[in-house]
N, C-alpha and C positions, 0 to 999 in steps of 0.2 A: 335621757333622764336616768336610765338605770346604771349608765357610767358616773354621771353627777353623784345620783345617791352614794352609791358605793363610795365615792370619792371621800364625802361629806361626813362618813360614818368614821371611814378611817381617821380625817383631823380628828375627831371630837377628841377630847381630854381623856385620857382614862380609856381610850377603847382597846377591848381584849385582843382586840385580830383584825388586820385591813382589810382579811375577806369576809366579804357580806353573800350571802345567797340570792341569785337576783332570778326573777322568771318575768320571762312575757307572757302574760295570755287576755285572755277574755275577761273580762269581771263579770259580766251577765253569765260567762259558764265557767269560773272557776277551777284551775284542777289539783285544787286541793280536799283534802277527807274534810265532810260535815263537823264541827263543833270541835275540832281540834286546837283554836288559836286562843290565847288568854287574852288577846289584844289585833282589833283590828280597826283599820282608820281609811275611808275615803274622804279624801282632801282633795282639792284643788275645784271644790263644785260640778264635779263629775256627776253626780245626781242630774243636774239643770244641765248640762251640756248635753247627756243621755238623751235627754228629753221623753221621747217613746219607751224606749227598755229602761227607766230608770225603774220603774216600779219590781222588774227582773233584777237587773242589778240588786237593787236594797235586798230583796228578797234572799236572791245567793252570799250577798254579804252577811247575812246575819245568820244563817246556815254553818257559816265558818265559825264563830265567837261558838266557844261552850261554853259550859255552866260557868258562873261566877267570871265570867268573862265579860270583855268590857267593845263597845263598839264607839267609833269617834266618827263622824260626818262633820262634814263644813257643807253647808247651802249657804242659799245667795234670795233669801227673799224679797229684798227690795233692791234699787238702786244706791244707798248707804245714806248717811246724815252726817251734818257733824253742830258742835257748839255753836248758835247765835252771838252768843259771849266771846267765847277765843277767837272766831272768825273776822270778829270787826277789832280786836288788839292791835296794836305793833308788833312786830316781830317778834323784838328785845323784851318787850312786856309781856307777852306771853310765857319766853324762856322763864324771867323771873316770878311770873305768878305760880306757875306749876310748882315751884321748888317747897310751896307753902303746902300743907296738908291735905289729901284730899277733902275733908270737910268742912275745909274754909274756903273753897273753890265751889265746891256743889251748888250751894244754895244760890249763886248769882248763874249757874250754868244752867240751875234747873228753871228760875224766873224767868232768863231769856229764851227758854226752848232751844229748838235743833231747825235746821234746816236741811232740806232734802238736796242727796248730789245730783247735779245733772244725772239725766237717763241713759246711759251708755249704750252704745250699737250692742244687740244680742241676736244671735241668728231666728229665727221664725220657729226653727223647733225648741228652741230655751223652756225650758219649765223651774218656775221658780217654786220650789218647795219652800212651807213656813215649819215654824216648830210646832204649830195647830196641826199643822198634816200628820207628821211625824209623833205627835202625844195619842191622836186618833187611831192612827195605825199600831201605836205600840200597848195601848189601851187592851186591860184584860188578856193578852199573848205572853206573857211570862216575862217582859223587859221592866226593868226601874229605872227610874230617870236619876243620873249620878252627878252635870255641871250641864248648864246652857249659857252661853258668853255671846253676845255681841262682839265685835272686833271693831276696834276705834273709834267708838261714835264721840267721843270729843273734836279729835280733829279729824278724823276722815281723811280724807286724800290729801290734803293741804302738805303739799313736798316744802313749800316754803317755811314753814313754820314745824314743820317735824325736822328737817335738815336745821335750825335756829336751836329747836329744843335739843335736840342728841349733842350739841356742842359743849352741854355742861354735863356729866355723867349725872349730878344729886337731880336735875331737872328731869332727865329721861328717865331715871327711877324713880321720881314723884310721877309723871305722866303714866307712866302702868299702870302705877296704883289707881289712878285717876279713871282710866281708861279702861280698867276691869271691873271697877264700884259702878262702872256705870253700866258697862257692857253685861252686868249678873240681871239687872233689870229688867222686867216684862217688855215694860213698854218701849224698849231700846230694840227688841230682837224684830218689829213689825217691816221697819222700813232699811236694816242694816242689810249692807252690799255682804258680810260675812257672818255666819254664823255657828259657831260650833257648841256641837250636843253630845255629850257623851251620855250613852246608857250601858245598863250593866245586864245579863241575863243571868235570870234569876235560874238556881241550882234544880 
């Protein structure tokens, strides 16, 4: 992965230099100086995979963000959801309903609810953090809460019907749109397979 990254930094548009600085280490013992980064991000639900030392981990991880600095997680609180509505569509019908505004979609995706994705195999030590854990923990310690997003809870996992939709580009930038209106939601974040939370540490 740290060959990937590097790889990935160099394509990107605009990038200043294809070297990127890469280290291995620990994330539960970091060896980096406390409070020196303006930005840091565990991704990949590293938290839940931890299981045991996640609470080490978070802890070291926020240790690195300094003041007016900003912290990004992805958890994994439930097994995900997607749209009752989009899931029983056509294909093709789907492609074409997205292209319409998200607020002319909403209201029939909110009547029919969500259904929950199958439960996927997770190892015995999994610990699924929610954003209730995470508000608790951050609660009166010097953090503010800055974006909390669900990740796809319209279609969810649905290969068939995201591989339908990307085939029109105005479709798959109507479905974002769609797919973050909905993902800013409370009641979205309970049962989503992804969740990301950005907080800011207050100065």
């Amino acid at each position: 992965m740290l060959h990937v990254g590097r790889d990935l930094v160099a394509s990107l548009p605009g990038s200043p230099s294809p070297s990127v600085e890469r280290v291995r280490a620990d994330a539960v013992r970091p060896p980096f100086l406390r409070g020196t980064f303006r930005e840091v991000a565990l991704v990949g639900n590293a938290l839940g995979f931890e299981a045991a030392a996640g609470e080490r981990m978070l802890s070291a991880v926020e240790e690195l963000v300094a003041p007016d600095g900003v912290l990004l997680l992805e958890i994994a609180p439930g097994s995900g959801e997607r749209s009752n509505y989009l899931a029983r569509l056509p294909l093709g019908a789907v492609r074409r309903l997205v292209v319409a505004p998200a607020r002319a979609v909403l209201p029939r995706i909110e009547r029919e609810g969500f259904r929950a994705e199958p439960v996927r195999h997770r190892p015995t030590s999994f610990h699924r953090w929610t954003v209730d854990d995470l508000e608790r923990r951050w609660a009166g310690r010097g953090w503010k809460p800055r974006e909390v997003m669900a990740v796809a809870p319209a279609l969810g996992v649905d290969a068939a019907r995201l591989a339908e939709v990307v085939r029109d580009p105005r479709a798959w930038g109507r479905l974002l749109e769609l797919e973050e209106e909905l993902g800013r939601r409370r009641e979205r974040w309970h049962d989503a397979a992804a969740v990301l939370v950005a907080v800011a540490r207050r100065p």
